[in-house]
C-alpha positions as CSV (number, residue, x, y, z in Angstrom):
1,X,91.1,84.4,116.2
2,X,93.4,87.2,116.8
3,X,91.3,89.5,118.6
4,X,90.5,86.4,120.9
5,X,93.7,85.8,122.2
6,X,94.6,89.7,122.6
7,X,91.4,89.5,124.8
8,X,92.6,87.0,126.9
9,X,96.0,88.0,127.9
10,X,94.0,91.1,128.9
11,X,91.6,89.4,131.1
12,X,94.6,87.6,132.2
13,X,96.6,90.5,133.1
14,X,93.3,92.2,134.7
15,X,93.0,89.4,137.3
16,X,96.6,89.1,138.1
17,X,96.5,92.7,139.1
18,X,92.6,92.2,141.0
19,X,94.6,89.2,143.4
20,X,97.9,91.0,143.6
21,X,96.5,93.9,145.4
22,X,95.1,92.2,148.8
23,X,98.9,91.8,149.9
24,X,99.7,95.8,148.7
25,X,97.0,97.9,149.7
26,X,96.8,98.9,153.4
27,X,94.6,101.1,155.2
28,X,93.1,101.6,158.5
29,X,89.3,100.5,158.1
30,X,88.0,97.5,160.1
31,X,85.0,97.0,158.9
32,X,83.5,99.0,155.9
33,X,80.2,98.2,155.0
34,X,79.2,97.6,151.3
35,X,77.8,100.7,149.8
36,X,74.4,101.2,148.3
37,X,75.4,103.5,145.3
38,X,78.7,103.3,143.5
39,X,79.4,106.0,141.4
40,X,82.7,105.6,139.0
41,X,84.5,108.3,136.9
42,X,87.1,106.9,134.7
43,X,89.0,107.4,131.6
44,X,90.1,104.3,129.0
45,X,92.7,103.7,126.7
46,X,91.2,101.7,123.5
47,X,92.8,99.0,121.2
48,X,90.4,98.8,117.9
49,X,89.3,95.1,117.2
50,X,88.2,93.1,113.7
51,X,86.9,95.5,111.1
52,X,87.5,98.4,113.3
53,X,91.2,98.0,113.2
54,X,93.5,98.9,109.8
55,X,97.0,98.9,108.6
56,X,96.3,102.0,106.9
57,X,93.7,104.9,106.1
58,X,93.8,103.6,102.6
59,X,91.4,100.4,104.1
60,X,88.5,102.7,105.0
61,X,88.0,103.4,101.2
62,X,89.1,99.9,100.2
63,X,85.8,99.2,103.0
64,X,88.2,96.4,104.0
65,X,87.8,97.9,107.6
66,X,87.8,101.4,109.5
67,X,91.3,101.9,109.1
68,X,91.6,103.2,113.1
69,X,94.8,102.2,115.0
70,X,94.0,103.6,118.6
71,X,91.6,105.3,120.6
72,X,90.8,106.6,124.2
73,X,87.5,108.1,126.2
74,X,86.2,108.1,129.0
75,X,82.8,108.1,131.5
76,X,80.6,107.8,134.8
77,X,78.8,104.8,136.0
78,X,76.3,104.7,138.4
79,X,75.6,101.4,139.9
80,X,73.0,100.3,142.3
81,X,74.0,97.4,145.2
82,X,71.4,94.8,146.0
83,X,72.0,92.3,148.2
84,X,73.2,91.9,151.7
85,X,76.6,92.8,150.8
86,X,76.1,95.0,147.4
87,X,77.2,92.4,145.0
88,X,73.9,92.5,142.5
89,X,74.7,95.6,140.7
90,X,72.7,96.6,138.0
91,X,74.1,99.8,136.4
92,X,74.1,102.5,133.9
93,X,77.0,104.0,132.0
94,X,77.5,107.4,129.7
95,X,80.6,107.6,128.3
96,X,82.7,108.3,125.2
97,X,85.0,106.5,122.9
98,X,87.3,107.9,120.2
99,X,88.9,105.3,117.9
100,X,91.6,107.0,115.4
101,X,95.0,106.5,113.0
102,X,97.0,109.1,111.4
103,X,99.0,109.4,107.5
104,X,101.8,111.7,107.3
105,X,102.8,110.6,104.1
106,X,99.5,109.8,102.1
107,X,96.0,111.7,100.8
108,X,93.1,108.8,100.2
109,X,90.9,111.3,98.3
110,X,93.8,113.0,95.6
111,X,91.4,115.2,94.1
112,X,90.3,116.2,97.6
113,X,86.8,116.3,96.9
114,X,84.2,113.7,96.6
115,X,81.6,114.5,94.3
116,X,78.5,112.6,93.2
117,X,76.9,109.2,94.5
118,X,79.7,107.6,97.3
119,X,80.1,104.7,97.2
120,X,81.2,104.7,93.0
121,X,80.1,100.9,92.5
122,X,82.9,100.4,89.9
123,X,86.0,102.1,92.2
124,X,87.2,103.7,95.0
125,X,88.9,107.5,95.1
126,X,92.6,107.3,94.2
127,X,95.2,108.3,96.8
128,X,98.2,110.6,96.5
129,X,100.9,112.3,98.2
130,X,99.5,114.6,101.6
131,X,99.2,114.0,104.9
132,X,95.5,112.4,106.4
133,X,93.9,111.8,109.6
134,X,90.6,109.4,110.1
135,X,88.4,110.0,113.5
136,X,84.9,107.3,114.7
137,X,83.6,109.1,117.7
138,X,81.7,107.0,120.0
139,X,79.4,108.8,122.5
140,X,77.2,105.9,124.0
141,X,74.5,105.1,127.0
142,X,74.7,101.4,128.6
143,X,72.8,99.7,131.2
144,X,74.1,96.5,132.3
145,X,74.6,94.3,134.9
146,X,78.0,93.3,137.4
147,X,78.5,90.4,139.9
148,X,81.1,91.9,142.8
149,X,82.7,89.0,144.4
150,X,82.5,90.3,148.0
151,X,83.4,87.0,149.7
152,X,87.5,87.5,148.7
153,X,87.2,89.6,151.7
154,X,84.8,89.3,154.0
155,X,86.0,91.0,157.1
156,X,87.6,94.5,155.3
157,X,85.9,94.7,152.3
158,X,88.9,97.1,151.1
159,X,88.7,95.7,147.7
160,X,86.9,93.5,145.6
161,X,86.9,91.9,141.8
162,X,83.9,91.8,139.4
163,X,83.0,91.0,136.1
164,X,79.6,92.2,134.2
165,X,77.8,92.4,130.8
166,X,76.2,95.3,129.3
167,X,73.7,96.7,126.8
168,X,75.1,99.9,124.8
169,X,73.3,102.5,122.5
170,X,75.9,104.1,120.6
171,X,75.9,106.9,117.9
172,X,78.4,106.4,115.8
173,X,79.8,109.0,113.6
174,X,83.3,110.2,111.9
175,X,85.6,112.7,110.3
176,X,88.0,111.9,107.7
177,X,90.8,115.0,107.2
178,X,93.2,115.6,104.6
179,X,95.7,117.9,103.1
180,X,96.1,117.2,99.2
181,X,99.4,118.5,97.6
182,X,98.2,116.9,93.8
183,X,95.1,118.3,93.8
184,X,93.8,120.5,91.0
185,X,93.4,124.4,92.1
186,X,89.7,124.6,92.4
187,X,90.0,121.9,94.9
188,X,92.1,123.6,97.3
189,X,95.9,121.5,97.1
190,X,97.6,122.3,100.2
191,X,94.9,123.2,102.1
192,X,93.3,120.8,104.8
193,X,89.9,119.6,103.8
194,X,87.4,117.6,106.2
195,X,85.1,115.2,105.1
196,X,81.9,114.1,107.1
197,X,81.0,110.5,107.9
198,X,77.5,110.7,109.0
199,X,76.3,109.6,112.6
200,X,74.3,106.6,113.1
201,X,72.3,104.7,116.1
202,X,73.9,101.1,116.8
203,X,72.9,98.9,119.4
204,X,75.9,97.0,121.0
205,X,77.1,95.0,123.6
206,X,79.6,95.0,126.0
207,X,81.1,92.3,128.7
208,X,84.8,92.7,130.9
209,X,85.9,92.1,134.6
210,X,87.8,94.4,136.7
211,X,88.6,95.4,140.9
212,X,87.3,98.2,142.9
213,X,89.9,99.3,145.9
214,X,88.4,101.2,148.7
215,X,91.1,103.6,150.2
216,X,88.5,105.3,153.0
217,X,84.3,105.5,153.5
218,X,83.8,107.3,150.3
219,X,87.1,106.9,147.6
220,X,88.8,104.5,145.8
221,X,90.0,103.2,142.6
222,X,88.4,101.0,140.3
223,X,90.0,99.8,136.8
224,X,89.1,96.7,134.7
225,X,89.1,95.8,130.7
226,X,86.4,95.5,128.6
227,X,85.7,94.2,124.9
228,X,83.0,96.0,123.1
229,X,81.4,95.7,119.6
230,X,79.7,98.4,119.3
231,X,77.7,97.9,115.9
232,X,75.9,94.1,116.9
233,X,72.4,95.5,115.9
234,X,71.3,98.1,112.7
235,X,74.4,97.6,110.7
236,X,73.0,99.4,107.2
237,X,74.7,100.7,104.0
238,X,72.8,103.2,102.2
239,X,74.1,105.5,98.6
240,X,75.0,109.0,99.4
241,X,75.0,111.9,97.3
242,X,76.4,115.2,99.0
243,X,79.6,116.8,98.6
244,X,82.6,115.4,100.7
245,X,80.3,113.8,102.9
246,X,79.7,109.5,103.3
247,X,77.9,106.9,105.3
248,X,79.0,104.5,108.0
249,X,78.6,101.6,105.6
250,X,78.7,99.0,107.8
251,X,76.6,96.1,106.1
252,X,77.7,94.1,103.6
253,X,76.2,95.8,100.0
254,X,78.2,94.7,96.7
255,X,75.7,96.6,94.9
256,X,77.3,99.6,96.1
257,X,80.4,98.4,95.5
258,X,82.2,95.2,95.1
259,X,84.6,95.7,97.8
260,X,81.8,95.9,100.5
261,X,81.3,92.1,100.5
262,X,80.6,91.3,104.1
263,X,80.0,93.2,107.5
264,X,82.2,95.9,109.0
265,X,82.2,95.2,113.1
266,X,83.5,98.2,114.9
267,X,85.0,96.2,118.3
268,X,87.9,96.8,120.4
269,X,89.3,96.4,124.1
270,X,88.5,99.5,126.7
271,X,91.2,99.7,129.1
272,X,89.9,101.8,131.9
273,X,91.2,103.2,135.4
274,X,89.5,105.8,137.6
275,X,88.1,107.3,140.8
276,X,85.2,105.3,142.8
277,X,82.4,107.2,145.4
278,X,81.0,105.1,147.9
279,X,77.4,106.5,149.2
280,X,75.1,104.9,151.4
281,X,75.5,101.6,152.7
282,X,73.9,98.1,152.9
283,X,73.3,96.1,156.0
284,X,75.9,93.3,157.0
């Protein structure tokens, strides 16, 4: 699959980078001992994966997929080290993900209003000339788990890879915003209009490898790759009936409409780089 081999050449490039850097980096420590808490702030650059990812806007209401081309975030994790050299580390994470595309040239909803039960189970809304943005914000909590392969260098520890998987509650919800220039009076042509897609609980998962660089006691760097599918468990697709407002719809639900045939996974690839704290330490 696609999004398989993307993933890949990731990884690939990840662990190129994790054994390219004991020849690089150079610092004056002899001996650092592995720390008992390691706290990481970092901020990610996100490529959307399967149903997530769109050619177009227009897919969203097609419920081909989410229609999102990019997307970006950040946040902190707090990991524990167990072990004689810190490299059982169970952690939690808090973070936030924005996936999102952009239309310059094209309004999804002409009449610029959606009134009555969405989704129609006989069609779609019909697009026009305008300009349209589309927005899933992702604010999550994660606990997982990470292996740190401390034995690369034993004597130093200055650096170290690691790889991990991870639980993730996420609330997933979503703006859609548009500017009409077809649309009848009453509905405001010309005039940017924001429609709601409500927020949700999903339970996901999460699984990546990366290298932490020490660069004193206390600092370093960390950075790594992730994939993520953030809808795995309490995918659900539910009628709605309020004005310019609509529901993740992320199960398949012909009865709603025919184009929602099968499951809409919101994945992608986190591409993350940030500051490390070192405090405490463990015993050699």
């Amino acid at each position: 699959m696609k999004f398989t081999r993307i993933t890949f050449v990731l990884l690939l490039i990840t662990v190129f980078g994790v054994y390219s850097v004991n020849g690089q980096v150079k610092t004056k420590s002899k001996n650092w001992k592995s720390p008992t808490f390691t706290i990481d702030i970092v901020g990610n650059y996100s490529v959307p994966l399967q149903e997530s990812k769109g050619d177009n806007i227009g897919e969203f209401f097609t419920f081909k997929n989410y229609g999102t081309k990019f997307g970006w975030g950040g946040g902190f994790n707090l990991k524990f080290g167990l072990g004689p050299q810190g490299q059982y580390r169970p952690y939690v994470s808090l973070g936030y993900t924005q996936l999102q595309n952009k239309d310059d040239n094209t309004a999804y909803i002409a009449a610029n209003v959606i009134n009555g039960v969405y989704p129609n189970p006989n069609s779609t809304p019909a697009s026009g000339p305008g300009s349209s943005e589309i927005f899933l914000r992702i604010p999550y909590f994660g606990a997982g788990f990470e292996y740190a392969v401390t034995g690369v260098d034993k004597k130093k520890r200055m650096w170290y890879p690691f790889f991990g998987v991870e639980m993730i509650l996420n609330v997933i919800a979503g703006t859609y915003r548009q500017i009409s220039t077809t649309a009848a009076p009453e509905n405001s042509p010309n005039v940017e209009t924001a429609f709601t897609i409500k927020s949700d609980v999903r339970l996901g998962i999460g699984a990546g490898l990366g290298a932490t660089i020490r660069f004193g006691k206390y600092a370093g760097i960390t950075f790594g790759s992730k994939y993520k599918l953030a809808n795995l468990i309490g995918k659900k697709s539910d009628p709605l009936q309020e004005q310019n407002k609509m529901n993740l719809l992320d199960k398949a639900a012909a009865e709603l409409n025919s184009n929602l045939s099968k499951d809409r996974n919101i994945g992608y690839i986190e591409l993350y780089l940030g500051a490390t704290i070192f405090l405490g330490k463990t015993k050699k």
